[in-house]
Structures are given as structure tokens and as C-alpha cells.
C-alpha atoms as an extended CHARMM CRD file, in Angstrom:
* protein
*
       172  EXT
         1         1  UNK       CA              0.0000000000        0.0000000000        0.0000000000  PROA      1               0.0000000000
         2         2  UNK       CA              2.9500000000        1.9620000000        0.6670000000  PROA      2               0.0000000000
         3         3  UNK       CA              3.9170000000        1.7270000000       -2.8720000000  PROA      3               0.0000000000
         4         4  UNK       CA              0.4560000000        1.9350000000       -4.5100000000  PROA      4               0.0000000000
         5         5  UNK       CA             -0.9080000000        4.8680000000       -2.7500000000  PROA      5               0.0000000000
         6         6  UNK       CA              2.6290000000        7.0880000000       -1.7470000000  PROA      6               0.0000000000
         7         7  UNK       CA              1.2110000000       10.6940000000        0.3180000000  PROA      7               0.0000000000
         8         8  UNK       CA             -2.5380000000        9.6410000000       -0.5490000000  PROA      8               0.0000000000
         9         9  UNK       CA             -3.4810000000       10.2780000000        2.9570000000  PROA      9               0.0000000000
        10        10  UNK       CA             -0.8630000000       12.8650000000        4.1010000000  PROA      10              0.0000000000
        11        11  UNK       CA              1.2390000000       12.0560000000        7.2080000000  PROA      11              0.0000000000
        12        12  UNK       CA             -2.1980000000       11.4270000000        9.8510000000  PROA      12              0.0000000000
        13        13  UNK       CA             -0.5370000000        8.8820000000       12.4230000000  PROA      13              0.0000000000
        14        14  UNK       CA              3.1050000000        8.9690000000       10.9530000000  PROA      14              0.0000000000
        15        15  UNK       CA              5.9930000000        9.2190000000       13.9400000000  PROA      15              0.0000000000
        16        16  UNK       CA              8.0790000000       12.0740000000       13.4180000000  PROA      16              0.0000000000
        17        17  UNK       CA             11.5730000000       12.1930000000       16.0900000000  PROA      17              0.0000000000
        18        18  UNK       CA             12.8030000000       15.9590000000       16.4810000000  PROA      18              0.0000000000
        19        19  UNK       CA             16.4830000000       15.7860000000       18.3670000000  PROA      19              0.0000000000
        20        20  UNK       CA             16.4870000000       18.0020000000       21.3200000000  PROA      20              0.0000000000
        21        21  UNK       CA             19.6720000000       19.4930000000       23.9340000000  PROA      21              0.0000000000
        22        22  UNK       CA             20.4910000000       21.8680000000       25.8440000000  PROA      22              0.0000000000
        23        23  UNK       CA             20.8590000000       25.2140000000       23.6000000000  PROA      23              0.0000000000
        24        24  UNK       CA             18.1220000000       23.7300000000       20.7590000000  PROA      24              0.0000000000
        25        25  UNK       CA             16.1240000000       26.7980000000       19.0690000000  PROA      25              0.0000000000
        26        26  UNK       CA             12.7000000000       27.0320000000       20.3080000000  PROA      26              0.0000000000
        27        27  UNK       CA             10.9350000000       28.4880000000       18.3110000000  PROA      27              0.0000000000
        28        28  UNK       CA             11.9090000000       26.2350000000       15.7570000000  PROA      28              0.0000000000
        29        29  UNK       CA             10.9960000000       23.0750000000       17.3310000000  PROA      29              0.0000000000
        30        30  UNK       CA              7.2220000000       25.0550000000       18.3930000000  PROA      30              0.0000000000
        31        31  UNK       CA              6.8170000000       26.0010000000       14.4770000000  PROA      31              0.0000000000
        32        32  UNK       CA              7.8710000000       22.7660000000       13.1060000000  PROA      32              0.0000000000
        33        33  UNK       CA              5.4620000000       20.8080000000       16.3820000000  PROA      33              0.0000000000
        34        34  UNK       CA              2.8680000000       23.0760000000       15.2970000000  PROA      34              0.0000000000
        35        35  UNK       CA              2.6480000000       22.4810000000       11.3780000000  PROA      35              0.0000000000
        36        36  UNK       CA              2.8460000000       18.5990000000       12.0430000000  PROA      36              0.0000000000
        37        37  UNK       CA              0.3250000000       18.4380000000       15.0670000000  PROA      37              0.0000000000
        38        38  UNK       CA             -2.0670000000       20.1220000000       12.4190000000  PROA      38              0.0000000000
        39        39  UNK       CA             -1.6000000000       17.5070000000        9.8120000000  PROA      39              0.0000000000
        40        40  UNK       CA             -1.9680000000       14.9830000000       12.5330000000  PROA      40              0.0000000000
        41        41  UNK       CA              1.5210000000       13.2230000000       12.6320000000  PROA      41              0.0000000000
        42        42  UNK       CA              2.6830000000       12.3850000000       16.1110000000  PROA      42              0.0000000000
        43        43  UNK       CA              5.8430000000       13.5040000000       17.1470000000  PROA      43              0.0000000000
        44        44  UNK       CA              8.4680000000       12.5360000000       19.9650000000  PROA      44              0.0000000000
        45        45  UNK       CA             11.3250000000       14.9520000000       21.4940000000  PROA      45              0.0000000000
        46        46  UNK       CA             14.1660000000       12.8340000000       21.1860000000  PROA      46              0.0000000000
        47        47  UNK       CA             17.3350000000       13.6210000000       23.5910000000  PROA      47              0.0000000000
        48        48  UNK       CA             20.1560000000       11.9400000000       24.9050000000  PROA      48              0.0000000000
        49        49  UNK       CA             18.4580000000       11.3000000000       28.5140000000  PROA      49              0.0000000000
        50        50  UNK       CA             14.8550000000       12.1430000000       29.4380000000  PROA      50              0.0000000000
        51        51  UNK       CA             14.2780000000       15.3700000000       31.5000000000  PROA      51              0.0000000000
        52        52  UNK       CA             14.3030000000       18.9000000000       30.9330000000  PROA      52              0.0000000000
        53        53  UNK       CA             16.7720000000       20.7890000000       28.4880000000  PROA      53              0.0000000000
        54        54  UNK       CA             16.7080000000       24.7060000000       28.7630000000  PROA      54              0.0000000000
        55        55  UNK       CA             16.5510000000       26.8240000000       24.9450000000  PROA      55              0.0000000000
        56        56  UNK       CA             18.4990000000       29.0620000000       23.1000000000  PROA      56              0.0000000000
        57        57  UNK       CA             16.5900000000       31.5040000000       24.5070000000  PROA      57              0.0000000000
        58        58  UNK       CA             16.2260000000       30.0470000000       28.2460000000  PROA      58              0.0000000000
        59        59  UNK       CA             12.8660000000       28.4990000000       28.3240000000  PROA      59              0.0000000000
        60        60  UNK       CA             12.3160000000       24.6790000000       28.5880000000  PROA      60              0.0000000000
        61        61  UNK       CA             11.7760000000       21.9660000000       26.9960000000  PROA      61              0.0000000000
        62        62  UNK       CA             10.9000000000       18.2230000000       27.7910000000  PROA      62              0.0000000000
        63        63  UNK       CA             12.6220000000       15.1960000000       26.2510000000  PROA      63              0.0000000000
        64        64  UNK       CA              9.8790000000       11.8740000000       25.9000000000  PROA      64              0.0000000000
        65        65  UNK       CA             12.4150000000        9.5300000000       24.3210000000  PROA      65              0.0000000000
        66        66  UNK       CA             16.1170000000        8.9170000000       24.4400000000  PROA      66              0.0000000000
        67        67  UNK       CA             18.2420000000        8.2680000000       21.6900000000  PROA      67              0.0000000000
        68        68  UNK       CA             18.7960000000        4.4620000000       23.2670000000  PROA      68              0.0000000000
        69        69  UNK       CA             15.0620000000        4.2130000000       23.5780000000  PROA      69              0.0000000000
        70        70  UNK       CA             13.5040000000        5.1140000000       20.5070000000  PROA      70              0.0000000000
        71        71  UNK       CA             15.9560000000        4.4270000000       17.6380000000  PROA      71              0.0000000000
        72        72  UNK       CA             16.0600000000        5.8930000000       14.5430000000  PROA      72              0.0000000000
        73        73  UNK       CA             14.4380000000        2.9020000000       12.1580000000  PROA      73              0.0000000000
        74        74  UNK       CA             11.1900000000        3.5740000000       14.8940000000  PROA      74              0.0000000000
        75        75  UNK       CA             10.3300000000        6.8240000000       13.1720000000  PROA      75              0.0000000000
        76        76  UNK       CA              8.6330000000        8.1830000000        9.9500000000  PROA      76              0.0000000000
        77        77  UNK       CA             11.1330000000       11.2070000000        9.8820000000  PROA      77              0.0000000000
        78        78  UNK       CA             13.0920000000       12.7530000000       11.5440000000  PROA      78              0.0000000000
        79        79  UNK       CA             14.1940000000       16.9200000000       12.3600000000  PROA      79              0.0000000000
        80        80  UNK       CA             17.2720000000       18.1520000000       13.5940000000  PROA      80              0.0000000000
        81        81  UNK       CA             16.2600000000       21.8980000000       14.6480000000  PROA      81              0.0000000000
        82        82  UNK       CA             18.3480000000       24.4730000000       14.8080000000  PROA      82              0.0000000000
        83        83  UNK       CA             20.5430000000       25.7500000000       17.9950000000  PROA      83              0.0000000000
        84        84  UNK       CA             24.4270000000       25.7710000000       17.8830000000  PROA      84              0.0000000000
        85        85  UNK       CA             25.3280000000       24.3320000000       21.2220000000  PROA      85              0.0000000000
        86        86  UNK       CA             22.5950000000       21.7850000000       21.0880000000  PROA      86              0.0000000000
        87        87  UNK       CA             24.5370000000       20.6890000000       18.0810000000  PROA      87              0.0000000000
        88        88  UNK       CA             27.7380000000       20.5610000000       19.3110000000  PROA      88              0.0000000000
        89        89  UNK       CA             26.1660000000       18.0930000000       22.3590000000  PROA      89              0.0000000000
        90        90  UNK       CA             24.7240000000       15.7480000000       19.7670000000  PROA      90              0.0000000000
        91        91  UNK       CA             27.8200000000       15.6130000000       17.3900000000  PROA      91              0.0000000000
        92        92  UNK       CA             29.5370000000       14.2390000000       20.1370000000  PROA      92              0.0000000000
        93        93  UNK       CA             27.1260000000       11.5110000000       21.0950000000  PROA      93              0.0000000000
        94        94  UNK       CA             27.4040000000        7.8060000000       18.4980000000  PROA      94              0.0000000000
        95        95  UNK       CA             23.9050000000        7.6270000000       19.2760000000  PROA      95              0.0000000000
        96        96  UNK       CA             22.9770000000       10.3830000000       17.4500000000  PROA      96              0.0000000000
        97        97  UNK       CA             25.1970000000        9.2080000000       14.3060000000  PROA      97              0.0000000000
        98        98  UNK       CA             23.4810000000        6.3690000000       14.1270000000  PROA      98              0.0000000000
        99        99  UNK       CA             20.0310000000        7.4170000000       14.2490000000  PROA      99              0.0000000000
       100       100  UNK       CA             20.5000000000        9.9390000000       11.4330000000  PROA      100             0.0000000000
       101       101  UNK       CA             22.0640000000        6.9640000000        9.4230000000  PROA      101             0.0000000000
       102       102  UNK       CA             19.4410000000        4.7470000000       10.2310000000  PROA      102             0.0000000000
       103       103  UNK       CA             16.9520000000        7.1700000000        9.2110000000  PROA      103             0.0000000000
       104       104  UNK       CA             19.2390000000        7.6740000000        6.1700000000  PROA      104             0.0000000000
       105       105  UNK       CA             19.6640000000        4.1500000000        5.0360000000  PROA      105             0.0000000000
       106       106  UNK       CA             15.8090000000        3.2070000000        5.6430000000  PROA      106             0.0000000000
       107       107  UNK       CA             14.8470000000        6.0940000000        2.9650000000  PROA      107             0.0000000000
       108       108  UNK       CA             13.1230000000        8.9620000000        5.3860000000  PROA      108             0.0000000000
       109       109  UNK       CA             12.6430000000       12.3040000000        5.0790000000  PROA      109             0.0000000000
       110       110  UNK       CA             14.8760000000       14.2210000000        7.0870000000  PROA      110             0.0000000000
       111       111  UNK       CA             15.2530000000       17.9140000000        8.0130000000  PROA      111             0.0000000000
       112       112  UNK       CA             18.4540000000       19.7410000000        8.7630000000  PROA      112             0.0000000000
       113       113  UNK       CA             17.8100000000       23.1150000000       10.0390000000  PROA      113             0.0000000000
       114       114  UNK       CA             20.7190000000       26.1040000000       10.4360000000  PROA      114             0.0000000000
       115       115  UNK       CA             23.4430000000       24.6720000000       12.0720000000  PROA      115             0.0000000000
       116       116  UNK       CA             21.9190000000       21.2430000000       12.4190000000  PROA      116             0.0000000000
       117       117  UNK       CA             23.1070000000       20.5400000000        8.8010000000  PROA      117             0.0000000000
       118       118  UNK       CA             26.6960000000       20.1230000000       10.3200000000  PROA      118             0.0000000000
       119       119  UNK       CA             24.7810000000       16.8300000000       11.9920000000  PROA      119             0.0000000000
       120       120  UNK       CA             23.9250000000       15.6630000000        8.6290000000  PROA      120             0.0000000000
       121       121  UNK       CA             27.6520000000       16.3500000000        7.0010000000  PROA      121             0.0000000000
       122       122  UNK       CA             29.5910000000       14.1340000000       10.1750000000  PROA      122             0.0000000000
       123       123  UNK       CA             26.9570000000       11.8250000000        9.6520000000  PROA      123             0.0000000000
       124       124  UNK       CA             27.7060000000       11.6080000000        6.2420000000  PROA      124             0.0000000000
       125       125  UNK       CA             24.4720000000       12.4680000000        4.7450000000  PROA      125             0.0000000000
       126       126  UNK       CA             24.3260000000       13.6060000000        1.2740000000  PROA      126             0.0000000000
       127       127  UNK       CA             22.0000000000       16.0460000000        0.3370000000  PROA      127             0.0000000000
       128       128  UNK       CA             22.2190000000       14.4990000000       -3.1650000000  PROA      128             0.0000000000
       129       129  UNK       CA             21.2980000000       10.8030000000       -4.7680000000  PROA      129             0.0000000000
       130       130  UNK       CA             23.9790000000        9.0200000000       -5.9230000000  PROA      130             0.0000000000
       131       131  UNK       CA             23.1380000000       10.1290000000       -9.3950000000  PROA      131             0.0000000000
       132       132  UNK       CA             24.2900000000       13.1550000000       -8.6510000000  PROA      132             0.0000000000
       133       133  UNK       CA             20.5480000000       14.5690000000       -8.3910000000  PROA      133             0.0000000000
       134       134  UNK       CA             19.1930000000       16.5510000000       -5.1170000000  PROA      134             0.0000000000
       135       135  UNK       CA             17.3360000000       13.6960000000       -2.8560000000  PROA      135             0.0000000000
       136       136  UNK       CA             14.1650000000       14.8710000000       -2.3890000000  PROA      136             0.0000000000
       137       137  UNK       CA             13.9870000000       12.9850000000        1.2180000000  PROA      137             0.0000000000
       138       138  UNK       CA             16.9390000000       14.9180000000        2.3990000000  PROA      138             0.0000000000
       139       139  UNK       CA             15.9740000000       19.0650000000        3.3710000000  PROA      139             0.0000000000
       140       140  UNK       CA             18.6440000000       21.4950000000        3.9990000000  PROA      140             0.0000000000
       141       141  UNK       CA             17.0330000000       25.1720000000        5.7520000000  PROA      141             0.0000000000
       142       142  UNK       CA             18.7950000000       28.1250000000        6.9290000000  PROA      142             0.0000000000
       143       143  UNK       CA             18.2400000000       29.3420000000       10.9040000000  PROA      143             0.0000000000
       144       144  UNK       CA             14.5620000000       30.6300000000       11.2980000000  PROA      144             0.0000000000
       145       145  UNK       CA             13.0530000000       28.9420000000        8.2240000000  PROA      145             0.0000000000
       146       146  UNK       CA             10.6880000000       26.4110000000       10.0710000000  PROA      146             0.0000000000
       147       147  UNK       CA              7.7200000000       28.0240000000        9.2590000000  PROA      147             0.0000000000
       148       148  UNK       CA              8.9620000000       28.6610000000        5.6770000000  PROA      148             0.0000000000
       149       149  UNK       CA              9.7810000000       24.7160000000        5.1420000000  PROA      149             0.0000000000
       150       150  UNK       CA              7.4510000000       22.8860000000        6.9200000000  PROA      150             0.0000000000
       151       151  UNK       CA              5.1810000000       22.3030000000        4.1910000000  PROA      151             0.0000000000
       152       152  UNK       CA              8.0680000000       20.7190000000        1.7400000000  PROA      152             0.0000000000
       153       153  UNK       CA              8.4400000000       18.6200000000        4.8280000000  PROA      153             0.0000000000
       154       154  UNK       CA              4.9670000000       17.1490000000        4.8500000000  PROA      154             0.0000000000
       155       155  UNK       CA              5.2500000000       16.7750000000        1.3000000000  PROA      155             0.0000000000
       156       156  UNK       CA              7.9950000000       14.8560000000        1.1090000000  PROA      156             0.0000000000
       157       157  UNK       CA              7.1450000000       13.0830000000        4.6690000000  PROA      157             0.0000000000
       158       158  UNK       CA              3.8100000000       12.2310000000        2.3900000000  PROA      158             0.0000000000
       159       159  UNK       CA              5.6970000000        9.8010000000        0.0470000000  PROA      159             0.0000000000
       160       160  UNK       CA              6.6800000000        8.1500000000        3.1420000000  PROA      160             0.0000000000
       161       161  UNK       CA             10.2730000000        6.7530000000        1.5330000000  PROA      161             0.0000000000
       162       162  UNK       CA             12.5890000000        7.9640000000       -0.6470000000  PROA      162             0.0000000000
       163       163  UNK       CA             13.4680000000        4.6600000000       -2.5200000000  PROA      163             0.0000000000
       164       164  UNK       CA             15.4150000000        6.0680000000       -5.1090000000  PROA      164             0.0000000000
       165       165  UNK       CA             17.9210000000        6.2750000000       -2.4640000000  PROA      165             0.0000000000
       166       166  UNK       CA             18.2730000000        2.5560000000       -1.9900000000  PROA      166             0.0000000000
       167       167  UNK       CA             20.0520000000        1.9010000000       -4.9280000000  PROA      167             0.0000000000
       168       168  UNK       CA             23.4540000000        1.1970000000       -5.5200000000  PROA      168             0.0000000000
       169       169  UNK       CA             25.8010000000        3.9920000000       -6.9520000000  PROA      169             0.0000000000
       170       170  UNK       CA             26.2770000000        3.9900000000      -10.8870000000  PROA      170             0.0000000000
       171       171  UNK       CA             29.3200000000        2.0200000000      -11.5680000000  PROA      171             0.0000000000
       172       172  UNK       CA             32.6920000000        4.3090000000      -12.2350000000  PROA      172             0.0000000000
């Protein structure tokens, strides 16, 4: 049905993991938590422990799921918001590595936002198929663009996988 029917009936139900730590941007995670709640996906803060993790702008937020927990193959999609030091927490954690790859290799949609795309690069996620083409499953956005991207998000999120990603590279 996957195949047959690909975004027929949007993203109601799909699990959608946004990485959270201390320093993440807000006000991108409430934008991006916002848009998806409306279009009925269901959504976990993923984090290296459970608990509270303080902003980029000193409020709170709370972490349901761990990156032990709640692996990466578990989820529809996945965001990495924005937030410098929250980034540099996660870059140093294997855990997060592999969920982005596993998210990677099982053909989801992810989005990268501002400095989050330096998760995707150590990670070693191409924004590109190995054709050379831009993967459609892969979404780069600068700092603050949440609101702007979010519906390129559900698109793509729609088609549930990006299988043109799960072929081999052309032979050299």
C-alpha cells in the first residue's frame, strides 16, 4: 500500500523524532510541532536522557524519548532543529550518528535546520542521490526557516520513503 498509494493520505498517524539538547532553538521546534500536530503526525522529542533541556533563549523543553530508547528505524522522519550548542552536544554523542544513518539508510525524510546541517555532514548524509541529483527525502534550511519549510516537509514526509535512495551507486 505503501507503494500503490505514496502521500494519498498525508502524514495522519506517521511518527516524526525531532532531536532536542540543551541550547536547541525554540521556536523552531514550536513552528515545526505546530505544522505537524495540524496535519496529525505524532511527534516525539528525542534527547540523549529524558528530563528537561533549557533553549536558546532560556525556556524549557521536555525530552519523551532517548536516543537508546527510541531508535532511529522507529520513526517516519526525523528533524534536527536548529541551535548551535545543542549541536555541538549531539555531534559528540554515536547515538545520534546512528540514528540519522538509520533514518538515512531506511529512505526517510529528514530535516536539517541552520546549524543542524553540520549533523547531517559528520553523519555523512548527502543532500544528493547518488546520481548526482538533489534527494528529495533529504531538506537542507537556513536558521529561522521552520515556518517557511514545513510544508516541503509534509510533502515529502507524504511519500513516506525515498526509494530512489536505496540503490546502488552507478558504476565508475
Amino acid at each position: 500500500s505503501l507503494m500503490a498509494l505514496p502521500g494519498d493520505f498525508g502524514i495522519r498517524t506517521r511518527k516524526v523524532a525531532i532531536l532536542i539538547a540543551d541550547g536547541v532553538e525554540g521556536e523552531s521546534v514550536d513552528a515545526m510541532q505546530a505544522a505537524l500536530m495540524d496535519a496529525g503526525a505524532v511527534l516525539r522529542l528525542v534527547a540523549p536522557r529524558l528530563g528537561t533541556y533549557e533553549t536558546s533563549n532560556g525556556g524549557e523543553i521536555e525530552a519523551d524519548a532517548t536516543l537508546e530508547n527510541e531508535p532511529g528505524f522507529l520513526f517516519d522522519a526525523l528533524i534536527l532543529p536548529d541551535g548551535v550548542d545543542a549541536v555541538n552536544m549531539l555531534s559528540d554523542i554515536g547515538n545520534t550518528m546512528e540514528f540519522i544513518k538509520d533514518q538515512y539508510r531506511h529512505c526517510k525524510t529528514i530535516l536539517a535546520l541552520g546549524a543542524s546541517m553540520a549533523l547531517l555532514d559528520k553523519a555523512g548524509v548527502s543532500p544528493n542521490l547518488p546520481t548526482g541529483e538533489p534527494d528529495p527525502g533529504i531538506l537542507r534550511a537556513e536558521a529561522g526557516a521552520a515556518k517557511n519549510v514545513a510544508g516541503k516537509f509534509i510533502a515529502a514526509m507524504a511519500r513516506h520513503r525515498h526509494t530512489e535512495r536505496d540503490q546502488d551507486p552507478p558504476l565508475v
